[in-house]
N, C-alpha and C positions, 0 to 999 in steps of 0.2 A: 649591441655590445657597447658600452660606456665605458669611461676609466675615469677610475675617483684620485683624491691627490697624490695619493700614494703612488699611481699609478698601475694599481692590480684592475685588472679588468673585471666588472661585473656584470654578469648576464642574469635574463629574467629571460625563460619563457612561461609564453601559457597556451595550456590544451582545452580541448573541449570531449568532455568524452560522452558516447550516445550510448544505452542501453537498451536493447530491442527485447521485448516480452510479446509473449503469447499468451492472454488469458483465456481459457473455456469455463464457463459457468454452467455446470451441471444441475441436476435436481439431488433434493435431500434423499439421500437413499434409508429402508430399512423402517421400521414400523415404532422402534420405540429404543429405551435406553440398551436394555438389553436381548435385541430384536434377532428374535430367533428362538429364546428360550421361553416366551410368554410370561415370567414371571416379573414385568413390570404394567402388564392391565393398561388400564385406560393411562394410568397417569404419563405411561410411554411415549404413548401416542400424543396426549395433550403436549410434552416434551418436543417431538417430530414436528407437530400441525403446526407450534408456536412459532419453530425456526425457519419452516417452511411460508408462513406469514411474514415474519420479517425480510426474509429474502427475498419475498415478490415486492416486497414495499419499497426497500433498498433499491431494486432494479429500476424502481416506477422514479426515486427520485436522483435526477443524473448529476445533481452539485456534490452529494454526499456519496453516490457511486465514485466520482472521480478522486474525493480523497481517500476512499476504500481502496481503491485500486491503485494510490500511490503508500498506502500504510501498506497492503498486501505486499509489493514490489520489494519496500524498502527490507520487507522483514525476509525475504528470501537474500537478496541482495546477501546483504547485512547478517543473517542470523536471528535479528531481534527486529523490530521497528525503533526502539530506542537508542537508536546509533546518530552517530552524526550524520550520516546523509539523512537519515531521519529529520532531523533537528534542521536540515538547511531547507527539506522540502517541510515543515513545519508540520508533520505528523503530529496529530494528536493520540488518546489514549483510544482505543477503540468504544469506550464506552462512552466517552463525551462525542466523539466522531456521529453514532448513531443515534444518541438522544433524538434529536429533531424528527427520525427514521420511524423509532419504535414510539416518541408522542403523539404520532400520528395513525399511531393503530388502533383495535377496537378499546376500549378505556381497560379490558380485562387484563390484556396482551400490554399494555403501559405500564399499569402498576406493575405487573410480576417483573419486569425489564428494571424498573425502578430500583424495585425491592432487592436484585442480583446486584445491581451495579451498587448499593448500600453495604449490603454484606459482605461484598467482593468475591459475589463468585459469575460475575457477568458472562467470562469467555467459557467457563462451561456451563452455561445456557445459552452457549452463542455459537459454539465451537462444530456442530453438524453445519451451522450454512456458511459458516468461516470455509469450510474443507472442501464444499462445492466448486471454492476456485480454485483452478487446477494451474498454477503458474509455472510455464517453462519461460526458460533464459535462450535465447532464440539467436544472439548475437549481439557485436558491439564494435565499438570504432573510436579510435583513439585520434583529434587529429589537432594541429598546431596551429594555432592561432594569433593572431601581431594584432595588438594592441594599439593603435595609433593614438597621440596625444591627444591632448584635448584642442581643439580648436582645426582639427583637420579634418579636412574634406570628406576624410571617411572612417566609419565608427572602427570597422574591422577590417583585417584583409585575411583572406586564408593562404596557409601557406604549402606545402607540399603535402598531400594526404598522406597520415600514415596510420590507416586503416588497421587492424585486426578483425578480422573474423571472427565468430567460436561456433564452433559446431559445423 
């Protein structure tokens, strides 16, 4: 606590807050758009194999898993991914995110990925291996933190836990 001239006292704290997730990554379930009724044929299935493709590719590459999995979080968190915790952990669009993911699949499996994210309809030809992750909110902890100036011995001190639970 400080006093400015006035003499009104002004305080600053600051927290740190941790958010604990659980993701499971499932398989693409179901044979095609409309899986069940047959009446989407091969083109279903080519719809199924394509997302099922990408999401082994996604798996295989762990730089662009990791911002998958921070886009994922934010957007449960949040509502959207386009929120501001979004924005501080510098989420991008899902479609620029994957680029790298899906140019490295067969050149067939590229174009069509291309082609979606032109027309804007990316997330529904993405949206079966989007849904494979299964994100729960697992818990979280809220705690107090002291700031120390600059030139002090030491960067942070922690101060009394003040923990929450969820779940």
């Amino acid at each position: 606590m400080s006093v400015d001239e006035s003499g009104a006292g002004v305080s600053e704290k600051r927290y740190r807050m941790t958010l604990d997730f659980r993701v499971q990554i499932g398989e693409i379930e179901g044979e095609g758009v409309g899986a069940g009724d047959g009446e989407y044929g091969e083109q279903g299935q080519d719809y199924v194999a394509r997302q099922r493709r990408l999401l082994r590719a996604l798996l295989r590459d762990e730089a662009v898993l990791a911002e998958f999995m921070t886009y994922l979080v934010t957007d449960r968190v949040c509502g959207h991914s386009d929120s501001e915790l979004g924005r501080v952990f510098g989420v991008r669009e899902q479609e620029e995110m994957l680029e790298p993911v899906y140019s490295g699949m067969r050149e067939d499996d590229a174009q069509f990925f291309r082609e979606a994210r032109e027309a804007d309809i990316f997330w529904e030809n993405t949206e079966r291996m989007e849904l494979c992750f299964e994100v729960e909110w697992s818990g979280a902890s809220l705690i107090e933190i002291k700031w120390e100036r600059e030139g002090d011995s030491t960067a942070e001190t922690r101060q009394p836990d003040m923990s929450r639970l969820m779940k």
